[in-house]
C-alpha positions as CSV (number, residue, x, y, z in Angstrom):
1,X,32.5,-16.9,34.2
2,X,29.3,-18.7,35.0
3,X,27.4,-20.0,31.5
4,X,24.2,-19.5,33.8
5,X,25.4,-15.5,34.3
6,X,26.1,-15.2,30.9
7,X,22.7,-16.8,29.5
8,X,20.7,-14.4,31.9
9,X,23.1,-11.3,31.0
10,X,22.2,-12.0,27.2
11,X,18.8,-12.2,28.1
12,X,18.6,-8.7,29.8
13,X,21.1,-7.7,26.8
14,X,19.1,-8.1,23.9
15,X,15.0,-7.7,26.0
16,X,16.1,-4.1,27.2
17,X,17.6,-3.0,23.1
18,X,14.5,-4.6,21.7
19,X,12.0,-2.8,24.2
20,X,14.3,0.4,23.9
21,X,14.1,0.0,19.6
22,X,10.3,-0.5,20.2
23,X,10.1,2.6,22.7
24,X,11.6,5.0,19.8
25,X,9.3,3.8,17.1
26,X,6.7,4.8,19.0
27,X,7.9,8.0,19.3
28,X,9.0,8.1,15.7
29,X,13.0,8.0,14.4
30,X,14.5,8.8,11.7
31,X,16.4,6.6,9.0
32,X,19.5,7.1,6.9
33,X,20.9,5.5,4.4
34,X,24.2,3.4,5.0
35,X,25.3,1.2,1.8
36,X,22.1,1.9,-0.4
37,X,18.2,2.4,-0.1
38,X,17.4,-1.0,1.5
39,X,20.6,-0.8,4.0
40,X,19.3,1.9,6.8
41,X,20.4,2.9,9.9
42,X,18.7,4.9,12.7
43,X,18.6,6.6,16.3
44,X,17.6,3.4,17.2
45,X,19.8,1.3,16.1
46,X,22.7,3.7,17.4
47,X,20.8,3.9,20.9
48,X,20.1,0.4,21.3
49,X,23.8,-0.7,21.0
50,X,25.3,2.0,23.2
51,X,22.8,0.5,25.1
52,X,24.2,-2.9,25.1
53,X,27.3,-1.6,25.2
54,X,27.6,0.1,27.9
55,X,26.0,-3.1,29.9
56,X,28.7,-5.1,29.0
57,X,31.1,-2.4,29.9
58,X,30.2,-2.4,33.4
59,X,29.4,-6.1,34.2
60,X,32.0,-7.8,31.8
61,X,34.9,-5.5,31.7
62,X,37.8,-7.1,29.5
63,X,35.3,-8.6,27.2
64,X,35.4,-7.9,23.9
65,X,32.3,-6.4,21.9
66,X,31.9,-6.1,18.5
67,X,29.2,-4.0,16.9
68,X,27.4,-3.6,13.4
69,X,26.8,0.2,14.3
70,X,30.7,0.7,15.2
71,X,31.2,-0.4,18.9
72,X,34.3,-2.1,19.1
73,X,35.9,-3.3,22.5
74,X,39.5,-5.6,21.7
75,X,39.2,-8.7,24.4
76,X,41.5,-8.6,27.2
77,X,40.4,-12.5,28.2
78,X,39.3,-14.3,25.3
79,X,35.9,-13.8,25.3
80,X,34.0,-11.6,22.9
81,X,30.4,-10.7,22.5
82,X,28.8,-9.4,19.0
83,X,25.9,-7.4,18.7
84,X,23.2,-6.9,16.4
85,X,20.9,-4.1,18.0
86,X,18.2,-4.3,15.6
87,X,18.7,-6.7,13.0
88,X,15.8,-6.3,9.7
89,X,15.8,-2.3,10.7
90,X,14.6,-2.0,7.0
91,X,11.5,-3.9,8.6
92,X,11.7,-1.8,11.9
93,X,11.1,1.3,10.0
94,X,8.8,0.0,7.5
95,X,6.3,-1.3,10.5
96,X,7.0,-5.1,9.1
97,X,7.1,-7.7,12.3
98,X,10.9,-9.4,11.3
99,X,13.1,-7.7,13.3
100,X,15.0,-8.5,16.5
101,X,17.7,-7.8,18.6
102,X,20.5,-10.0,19.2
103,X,23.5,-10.8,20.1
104,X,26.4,-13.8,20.7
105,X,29.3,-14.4,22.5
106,X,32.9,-16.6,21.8
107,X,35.4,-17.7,24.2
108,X,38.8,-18.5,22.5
109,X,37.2,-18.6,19.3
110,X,34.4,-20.9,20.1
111,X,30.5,-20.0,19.6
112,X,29.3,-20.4,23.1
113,X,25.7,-18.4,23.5
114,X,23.1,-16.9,21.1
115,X,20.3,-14.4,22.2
116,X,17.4,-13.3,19.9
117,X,14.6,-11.4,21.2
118,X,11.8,-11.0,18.8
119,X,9.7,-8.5,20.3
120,X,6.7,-8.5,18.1
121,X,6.1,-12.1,18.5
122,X,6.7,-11.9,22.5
123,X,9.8,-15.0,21.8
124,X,13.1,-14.9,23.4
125,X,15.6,-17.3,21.7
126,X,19.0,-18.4,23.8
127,X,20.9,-21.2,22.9
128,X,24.1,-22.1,25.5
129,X,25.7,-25.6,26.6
130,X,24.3,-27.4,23.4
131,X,20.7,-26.4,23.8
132,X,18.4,-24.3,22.4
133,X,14.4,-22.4,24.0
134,X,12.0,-20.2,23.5
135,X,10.7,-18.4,26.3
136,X,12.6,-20.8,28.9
137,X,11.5,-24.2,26.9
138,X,14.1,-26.3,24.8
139,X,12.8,-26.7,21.5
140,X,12.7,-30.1,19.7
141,X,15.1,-31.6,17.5
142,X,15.2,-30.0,13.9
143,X,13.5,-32.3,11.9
144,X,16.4,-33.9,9.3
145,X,14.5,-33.3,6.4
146,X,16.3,-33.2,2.6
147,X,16.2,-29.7,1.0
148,X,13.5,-30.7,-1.5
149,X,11.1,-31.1,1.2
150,X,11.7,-28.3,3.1
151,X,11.4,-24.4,3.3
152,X,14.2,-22.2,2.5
153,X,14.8,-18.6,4.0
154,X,17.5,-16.2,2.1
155,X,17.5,-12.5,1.4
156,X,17.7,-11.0,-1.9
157,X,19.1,-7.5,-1.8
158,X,18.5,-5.9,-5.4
159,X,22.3,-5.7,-6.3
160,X,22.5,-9.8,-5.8
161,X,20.1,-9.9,-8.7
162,X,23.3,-8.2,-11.0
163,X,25.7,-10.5,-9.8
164,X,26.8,-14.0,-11.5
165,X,26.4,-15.4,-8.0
166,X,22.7,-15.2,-8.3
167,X,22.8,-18.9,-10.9
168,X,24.4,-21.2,-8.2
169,X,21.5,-19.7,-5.4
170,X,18.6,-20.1,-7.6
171,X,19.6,-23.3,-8.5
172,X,19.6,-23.8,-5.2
173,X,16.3,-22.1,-4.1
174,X,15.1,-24.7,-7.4
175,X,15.8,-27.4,-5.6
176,X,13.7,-26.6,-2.3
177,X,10.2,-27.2,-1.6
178,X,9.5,-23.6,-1.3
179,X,11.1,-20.0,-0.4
180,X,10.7,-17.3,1.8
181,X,12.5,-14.0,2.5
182,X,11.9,-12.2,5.8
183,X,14.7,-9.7,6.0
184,X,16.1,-10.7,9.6
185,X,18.8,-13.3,9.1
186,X,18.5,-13.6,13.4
187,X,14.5,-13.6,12.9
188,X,15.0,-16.7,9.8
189,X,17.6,-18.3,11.6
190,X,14.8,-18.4,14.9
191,X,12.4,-19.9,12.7
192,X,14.8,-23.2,11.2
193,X,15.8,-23.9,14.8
194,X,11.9,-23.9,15.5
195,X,11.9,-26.5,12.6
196,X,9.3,-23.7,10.4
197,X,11.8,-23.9,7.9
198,X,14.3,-26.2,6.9
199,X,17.6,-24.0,5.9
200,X,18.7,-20.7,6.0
201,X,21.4,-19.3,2.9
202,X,22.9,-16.1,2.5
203,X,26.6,-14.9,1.4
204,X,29.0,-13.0,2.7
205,X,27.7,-12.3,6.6
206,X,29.0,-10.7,8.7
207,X,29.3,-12.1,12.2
208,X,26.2,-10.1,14.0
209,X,24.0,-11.4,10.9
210,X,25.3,-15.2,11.2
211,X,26.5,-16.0,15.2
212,X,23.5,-15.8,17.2
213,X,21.1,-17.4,14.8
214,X,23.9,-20.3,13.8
215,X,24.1,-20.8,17.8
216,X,20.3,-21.3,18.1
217,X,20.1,-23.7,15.3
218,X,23.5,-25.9,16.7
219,X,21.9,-25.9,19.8
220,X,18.5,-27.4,18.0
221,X,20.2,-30.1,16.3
222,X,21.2,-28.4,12.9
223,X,23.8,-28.1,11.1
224,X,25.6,-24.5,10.3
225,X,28.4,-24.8,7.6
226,X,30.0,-21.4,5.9
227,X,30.9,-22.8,1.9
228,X,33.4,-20.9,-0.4
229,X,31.8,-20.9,-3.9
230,X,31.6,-18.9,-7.0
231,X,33.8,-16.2,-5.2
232,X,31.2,-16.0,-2.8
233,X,30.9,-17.4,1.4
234,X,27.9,-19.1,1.4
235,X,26.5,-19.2,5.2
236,X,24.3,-22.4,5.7
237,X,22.1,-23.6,8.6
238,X,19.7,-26.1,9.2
239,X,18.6,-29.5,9.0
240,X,21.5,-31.8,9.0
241,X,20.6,-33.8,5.4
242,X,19.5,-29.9,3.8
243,X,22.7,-28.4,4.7
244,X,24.5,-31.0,3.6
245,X,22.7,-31.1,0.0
246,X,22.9,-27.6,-0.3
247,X,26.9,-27.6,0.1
248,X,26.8,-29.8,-2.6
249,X,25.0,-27.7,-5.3
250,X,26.7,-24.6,-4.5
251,X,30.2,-26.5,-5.2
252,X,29.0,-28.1,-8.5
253,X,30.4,-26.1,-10.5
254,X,33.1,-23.5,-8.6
255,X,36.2,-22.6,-9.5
């Protein structure tokens, strides 16, 4: 398959979910409850990957898909796309501007293409063939700043705050220059391979939180690394010398 076709087939993938996501606020959904109060789930959401799905049914039968609202195709070739309809819906719903859609796709196991359409700020993000743009123009190279001089995006769900994991990421957080929390892992992971912020942390991703953003920084210049720590998978991404820093202080220390 073509890199070019697949680049422009992401493109259409995650502009029509994000319009369609934008089309149903409008018109007002609904939210449930998944996992807990801050984990939601609507119409949306639900419409916006059938949505996807279905496109990549028709023009990329055999590919796999994977799905954070249950769509689940097995790959008959190798290749496999995963999809994140609207990623921050807790945002979405709330009328806060991080939130996305996006998607990826891996051939043979390799992390070929990310697509993030950020709808409220008008930026399309695809990173394929070892580059990274916005709206059609590469970005520049992350700046390789150290983690003490840079910003830091995580996310803080309430129950993190109970766990003994939360010592070895506020160390961490201590070391930055400063912290901020969005709520879109795809919408933070944007903003370090725009070189706003110098690293993105979270634990325990799953792939439609952590593949399309980790292609967009790659293809910028940065650095992604997933660390095993303190019974936790720390996902990393960012500037080369951060990431790289970062590892280190969340291994100090691990069993």
């Amino acid at each position: 398959m073509n890199p070019d076709q697949d680049r422009d087939l992401a493109v259409a993938l995650v502009s029509r979910a994000a319009a369609l996501a934008a089309e149903m606020r409008a018109s007002g959904t609904r939210a449930e409850q998944k996992t807990s109060a801050a984990d939601l789930v609507t119409a949306a959401d639900r419409a916006a990957e059938d949505l996807v799905h279905g496109m990549l049914a028709e023009q990329r039968p055999g590919d796999g898909v994977t799905g954070e609202e249950g769509a689940h195709d097995d790959p008959a070739n190798g290749r496999r796309w995963t999809v994140d309809p609207i990623d921050g819906t807790y945002n979405y719903v709330a009328g806060l501007p991080a939130w996305c859609s996006a998607v990826s796709l891996e051939v043979d196991g390799e992390l070929v293409l990310g697509a993030v359409r950020r709808l409220l700020t008008d930026e399309t993000w695809v990173a394929t063939a070892g580059v990274t743009t916005c709206d059609v123009v590469p970005v520049p190279a992350i700046p390789d700043v150290p983690l003490g001089s840079g910003a830091v995006a995580t996310y803080l769900n309430a129950s993190h705050l109970r766990e003994r994991a939360t010592a070895p990421l506020f160390a961490l957080l201590g070391a930055a220059a400063t912290i901020r929390i969005s709520g879109s892992g795809s919408c933070d992971l944007a903003d370090v391979a725009a070189g706003r912020t110098a690293l993105w942390v979270q634990t325990d991703c799953a792939d439609w939180d952590w593949l399309p953003g980790r292609a967009l920084v790659e293809g910028a210049g940065g650095a992604a690394e997933v660390v095993r720590a303190h019974g936790h998978d720390w996902h990393l991404a960012g500037a080369p010398t951060a990431v790289r820093e970062a590892a280190a202080l969340l291994r100090a220390g691990s069993a």
